[in-house]
C-alpha positions as a LaTeX table, in Angstrom:
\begin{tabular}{lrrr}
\hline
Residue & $x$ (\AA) & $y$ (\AA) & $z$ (\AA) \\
\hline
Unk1 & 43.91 & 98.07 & 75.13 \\
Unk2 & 44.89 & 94.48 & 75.63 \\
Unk3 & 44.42 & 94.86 & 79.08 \\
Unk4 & 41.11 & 95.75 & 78.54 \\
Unk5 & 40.26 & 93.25 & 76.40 \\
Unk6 & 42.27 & 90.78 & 78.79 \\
Unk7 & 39.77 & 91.88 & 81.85 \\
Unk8 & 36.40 & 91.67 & 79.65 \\
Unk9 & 37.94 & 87.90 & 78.94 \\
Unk10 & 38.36 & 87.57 & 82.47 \\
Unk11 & 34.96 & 88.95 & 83.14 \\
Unk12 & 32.90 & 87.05 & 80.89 \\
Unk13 & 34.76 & 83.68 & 82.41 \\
Unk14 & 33.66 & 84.36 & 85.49 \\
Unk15 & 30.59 & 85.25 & 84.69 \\
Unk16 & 29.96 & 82.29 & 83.09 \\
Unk17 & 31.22 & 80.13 & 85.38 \\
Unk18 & 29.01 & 81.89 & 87.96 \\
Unk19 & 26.20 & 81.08 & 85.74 \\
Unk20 & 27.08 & 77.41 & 85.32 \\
Unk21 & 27.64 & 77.36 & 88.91 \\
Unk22 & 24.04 & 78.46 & 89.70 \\
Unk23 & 22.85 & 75.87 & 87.47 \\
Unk24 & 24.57 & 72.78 & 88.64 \\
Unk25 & 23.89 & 73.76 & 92.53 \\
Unk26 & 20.24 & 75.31 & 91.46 \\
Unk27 & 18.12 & 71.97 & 93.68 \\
Unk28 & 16.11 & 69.76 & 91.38 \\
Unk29 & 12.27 & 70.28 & 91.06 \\
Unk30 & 10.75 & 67.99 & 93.66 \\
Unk31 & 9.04 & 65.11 & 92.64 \\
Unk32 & 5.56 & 65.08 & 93.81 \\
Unk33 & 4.26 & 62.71 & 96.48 \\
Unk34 & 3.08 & 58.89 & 95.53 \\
Unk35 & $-0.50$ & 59.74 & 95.82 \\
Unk36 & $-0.35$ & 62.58 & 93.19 \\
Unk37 & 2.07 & 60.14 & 91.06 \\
Unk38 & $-0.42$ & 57.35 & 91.27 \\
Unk39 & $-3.01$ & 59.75 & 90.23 \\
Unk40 & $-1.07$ & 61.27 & 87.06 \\
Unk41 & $-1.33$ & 57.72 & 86.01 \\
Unk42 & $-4.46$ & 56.52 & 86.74 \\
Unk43 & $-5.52$ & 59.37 & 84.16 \\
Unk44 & $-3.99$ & 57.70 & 81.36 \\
Unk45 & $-6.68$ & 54.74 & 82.23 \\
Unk46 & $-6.06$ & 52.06 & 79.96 \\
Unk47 & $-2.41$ & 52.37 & 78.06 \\
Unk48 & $-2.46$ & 49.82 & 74.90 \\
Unk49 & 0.90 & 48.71 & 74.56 \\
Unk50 & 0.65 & 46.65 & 71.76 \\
Unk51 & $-1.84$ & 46.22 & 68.98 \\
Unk52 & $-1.34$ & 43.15 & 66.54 \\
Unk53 & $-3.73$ & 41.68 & 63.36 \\
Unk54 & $-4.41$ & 38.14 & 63.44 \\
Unk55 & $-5.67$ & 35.75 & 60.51 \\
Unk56 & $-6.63$ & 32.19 & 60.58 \\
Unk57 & $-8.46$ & 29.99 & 58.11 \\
Unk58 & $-11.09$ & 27.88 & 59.82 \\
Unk59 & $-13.80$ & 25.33 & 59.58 \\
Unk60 & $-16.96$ & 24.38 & 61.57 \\
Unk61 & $-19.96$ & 22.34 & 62.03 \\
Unk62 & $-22.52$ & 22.78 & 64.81 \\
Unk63 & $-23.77$ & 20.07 & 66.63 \\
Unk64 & $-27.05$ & 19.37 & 66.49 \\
Unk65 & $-29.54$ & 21.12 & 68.54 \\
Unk66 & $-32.27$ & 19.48 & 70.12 \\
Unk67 & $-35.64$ & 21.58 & 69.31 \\
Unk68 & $-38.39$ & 19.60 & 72.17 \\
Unk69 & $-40.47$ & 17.20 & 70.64 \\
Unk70 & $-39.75$ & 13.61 & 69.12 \\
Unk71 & $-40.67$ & 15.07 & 65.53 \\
Unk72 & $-38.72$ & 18.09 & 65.51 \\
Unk73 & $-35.85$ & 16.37 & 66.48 \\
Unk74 & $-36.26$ & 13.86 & 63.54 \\
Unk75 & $-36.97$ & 16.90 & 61.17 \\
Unk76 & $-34.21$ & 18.77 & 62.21 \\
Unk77 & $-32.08$ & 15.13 & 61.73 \\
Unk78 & $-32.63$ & 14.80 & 58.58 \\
Unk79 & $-32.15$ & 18.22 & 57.18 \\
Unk80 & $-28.76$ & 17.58 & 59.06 \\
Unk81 & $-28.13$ & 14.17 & 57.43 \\
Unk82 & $-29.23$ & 15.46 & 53.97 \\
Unk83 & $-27.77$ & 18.95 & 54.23 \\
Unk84 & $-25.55$ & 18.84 & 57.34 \\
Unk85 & $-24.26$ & 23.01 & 58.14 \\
Unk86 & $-20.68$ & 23.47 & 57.80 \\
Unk87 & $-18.35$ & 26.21 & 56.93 \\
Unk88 & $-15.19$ & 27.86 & 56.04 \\
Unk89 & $-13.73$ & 30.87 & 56.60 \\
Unk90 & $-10.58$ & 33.04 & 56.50 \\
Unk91 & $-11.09$ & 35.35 & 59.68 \\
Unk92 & $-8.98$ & 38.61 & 60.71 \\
Unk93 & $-9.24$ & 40.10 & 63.95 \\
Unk94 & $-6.93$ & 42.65 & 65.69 \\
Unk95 & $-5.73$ & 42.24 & 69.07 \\
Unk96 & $-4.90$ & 44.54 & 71.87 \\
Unk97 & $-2.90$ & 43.86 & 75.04 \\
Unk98 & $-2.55$ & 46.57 & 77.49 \\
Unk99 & $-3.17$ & 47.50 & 80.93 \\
Unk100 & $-5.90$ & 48.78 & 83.11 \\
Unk101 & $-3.74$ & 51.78 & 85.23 \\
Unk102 & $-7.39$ & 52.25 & 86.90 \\
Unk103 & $-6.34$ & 49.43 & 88.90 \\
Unk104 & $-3.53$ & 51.30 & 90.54 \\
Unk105 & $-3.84$ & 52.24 & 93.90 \\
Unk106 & $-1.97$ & 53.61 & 97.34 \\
Unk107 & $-0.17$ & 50.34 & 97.33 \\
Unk108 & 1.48 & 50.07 & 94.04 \\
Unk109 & 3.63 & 53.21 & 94.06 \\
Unk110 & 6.41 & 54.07 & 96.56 \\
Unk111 & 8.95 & 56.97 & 95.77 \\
Unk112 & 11.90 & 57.65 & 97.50 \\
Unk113 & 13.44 & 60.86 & 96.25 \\
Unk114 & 14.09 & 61.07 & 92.56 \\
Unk115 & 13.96 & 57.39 & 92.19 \\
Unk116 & 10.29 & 55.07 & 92.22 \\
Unk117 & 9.07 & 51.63 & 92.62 \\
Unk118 & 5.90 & 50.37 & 90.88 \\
Unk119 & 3.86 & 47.29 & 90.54 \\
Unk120 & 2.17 & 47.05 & 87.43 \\
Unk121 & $-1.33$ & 45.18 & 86.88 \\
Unk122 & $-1.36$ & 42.19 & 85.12 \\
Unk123 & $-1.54$ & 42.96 & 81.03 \\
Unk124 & $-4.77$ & 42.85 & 79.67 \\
Unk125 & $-6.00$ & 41.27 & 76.38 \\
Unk126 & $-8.77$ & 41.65 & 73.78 \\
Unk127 & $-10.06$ & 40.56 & 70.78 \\
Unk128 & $-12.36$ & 42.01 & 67.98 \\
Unk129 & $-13.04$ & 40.66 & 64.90 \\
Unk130 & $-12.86$ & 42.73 & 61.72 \\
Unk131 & $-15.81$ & 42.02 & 59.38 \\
Unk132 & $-14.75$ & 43.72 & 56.24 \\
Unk133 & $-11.70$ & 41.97 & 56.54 \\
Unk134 & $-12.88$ & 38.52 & 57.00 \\
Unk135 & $-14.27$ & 35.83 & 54.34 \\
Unk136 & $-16.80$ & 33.42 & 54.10 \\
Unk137 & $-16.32$ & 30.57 & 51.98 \\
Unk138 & $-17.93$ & 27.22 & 51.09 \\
Unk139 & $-20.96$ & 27.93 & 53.90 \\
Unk140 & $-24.12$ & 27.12 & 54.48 \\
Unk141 & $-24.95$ & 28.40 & 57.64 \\
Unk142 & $-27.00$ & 30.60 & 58.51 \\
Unk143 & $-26.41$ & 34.01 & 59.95 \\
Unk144 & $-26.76$ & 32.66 & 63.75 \\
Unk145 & $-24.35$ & 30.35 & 62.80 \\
Unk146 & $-21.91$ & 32.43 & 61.41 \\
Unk147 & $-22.19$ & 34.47 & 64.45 \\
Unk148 & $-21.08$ & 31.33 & 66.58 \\
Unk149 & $-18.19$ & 30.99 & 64.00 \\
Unk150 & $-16.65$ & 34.11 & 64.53 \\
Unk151 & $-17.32$ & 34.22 & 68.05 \\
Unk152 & $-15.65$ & 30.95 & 68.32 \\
Unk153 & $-12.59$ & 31.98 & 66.48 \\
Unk154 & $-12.67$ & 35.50 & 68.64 \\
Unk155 & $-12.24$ & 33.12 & 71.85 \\
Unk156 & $-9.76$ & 31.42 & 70.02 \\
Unk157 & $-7.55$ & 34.22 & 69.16 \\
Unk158 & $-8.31$ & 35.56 & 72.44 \\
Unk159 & $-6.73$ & 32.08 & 73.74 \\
Unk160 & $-3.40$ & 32.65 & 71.88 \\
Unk161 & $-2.95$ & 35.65 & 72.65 \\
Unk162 & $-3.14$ & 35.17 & 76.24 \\
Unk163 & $-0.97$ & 32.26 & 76.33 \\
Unk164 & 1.83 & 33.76 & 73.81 \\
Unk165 & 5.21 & 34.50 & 75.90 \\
Unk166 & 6.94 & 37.18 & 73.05 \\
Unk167 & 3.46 & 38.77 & 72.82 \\
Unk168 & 3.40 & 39.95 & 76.52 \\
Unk169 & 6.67 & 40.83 & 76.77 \\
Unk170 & 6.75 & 42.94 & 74.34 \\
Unk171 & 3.47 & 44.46 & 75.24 \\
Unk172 & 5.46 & 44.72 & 78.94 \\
Unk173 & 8.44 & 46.59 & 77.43 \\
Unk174 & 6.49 & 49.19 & 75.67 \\
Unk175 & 4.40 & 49.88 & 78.51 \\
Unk176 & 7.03 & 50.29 & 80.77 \\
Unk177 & 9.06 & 52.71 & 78.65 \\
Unk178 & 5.32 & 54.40 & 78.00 \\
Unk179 & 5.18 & 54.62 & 81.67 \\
Unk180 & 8.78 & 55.71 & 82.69 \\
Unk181 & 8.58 & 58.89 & 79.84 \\
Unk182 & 5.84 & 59.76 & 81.81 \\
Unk183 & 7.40 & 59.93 & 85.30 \\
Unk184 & 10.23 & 61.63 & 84.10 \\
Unk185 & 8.44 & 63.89 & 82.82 \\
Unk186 & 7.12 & 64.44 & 86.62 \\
Unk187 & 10.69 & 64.30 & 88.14 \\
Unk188 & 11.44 & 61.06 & 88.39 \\
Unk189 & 13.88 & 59.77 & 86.11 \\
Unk190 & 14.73 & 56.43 & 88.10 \\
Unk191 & 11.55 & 53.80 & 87.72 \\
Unk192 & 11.89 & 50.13 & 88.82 \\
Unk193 & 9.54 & 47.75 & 88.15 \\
Unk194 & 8.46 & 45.05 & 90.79 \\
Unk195 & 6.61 & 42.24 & 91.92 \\
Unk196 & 6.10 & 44.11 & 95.27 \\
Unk197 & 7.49 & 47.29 & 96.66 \\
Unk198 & 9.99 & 47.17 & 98.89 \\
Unk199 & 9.32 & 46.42 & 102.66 \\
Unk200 & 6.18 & 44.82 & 101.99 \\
Unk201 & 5.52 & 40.74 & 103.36 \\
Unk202 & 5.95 & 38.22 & 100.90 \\
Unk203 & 3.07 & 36.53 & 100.10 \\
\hline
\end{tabular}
């Protein structure tokens, strides 16, 4: 009886082992070419990385606007002199950096095995402000004007954004981890991220 039992031992070892073996020798799906890569991830179109909300308390006054004739212009000075526009306001917007894979083409992709290269297109940013978030105080203007406030203080936030170092790296980091899940998913489990692929003429 021990023998027997000693044998089925022996048996299911071996079997196992055969079954590991088939597994660990069994060849890796192949990644697909660069072309069909490139394509997967033109689909996502535009990834948004990062998505912040802004707030800033601001002022304004409009220049004066010159309306043709001599009289006008006096009119329209004096209503300025007496009354002159101004206003204040505690705007919100939300901002979203991201990038536009669209942009990707032949060129930005090459794969070598299970391991890729890929140039990224420069992150993209945009502003919208939220109305229902934002508040008008101490104005006078009048609804044109307050539209040139808050499209003032969209550019503006627009402006910052751009030009905000920790902002686009992050936005950078999530995209590429966004972006390597994805080509692991397709086989690829090595992704590096350059300026240029390799072999190509500096510029």
């Amino acid at each position: 009886m021990r023998k027997i039992v000693a044998l089925a031992v022996v048996g299911l070892a071996a079997g196992a082992g055969a079954v590991l073996a088939t597994l660990l020798l069994r060849p890796s799906p192949t990644p697909p070419p660069a072309p069909v890569v490139v394509e997967r991830i033109r689909e996502t179109a535009r990834l948004e990385s990062l998505e912040v909300l802004l707030y800033r308390k601001i002022s304004f006054a409009p220049e004066p606007v010159p309306q043709g004739s001599v009289w006008s212009d006096v009119v329209a000075w004096v209503g300025r002199a007496l009354r002159p526009p101004r206003g204040r306001a505690i705007v919100f917007g939300r901002a979203r950096l991201g990038l536009d894979l669209s942009r990707l083409g032949p060129g930005s992709l090459a794969v070598e095995g299970r391991e890729a290269w890929l140039v990224l297109p420069p992150l993209e940013a945009s502003v919208e402000i939220l109305p229902g978030e934002t508040e008008v105080i101490d104005s006078n203007l009048d609804s044109a004007q307050t539209a040139q406030l808050l499209e003032l203080a969209r550019q503006a936030f627009l402006r910052e954004v751009e030009s905000d170092p920790r902002l686009r790296e992050r936005a950078r980091r999530q995209a590429e981890r966004a972006i390597r899940e994805l080509l692991a998913g397709l086989g690829i489990p090595e992704v590096r991220f350059v300026d240029r692929l390799p072999g190509s003429p500096a510029s």
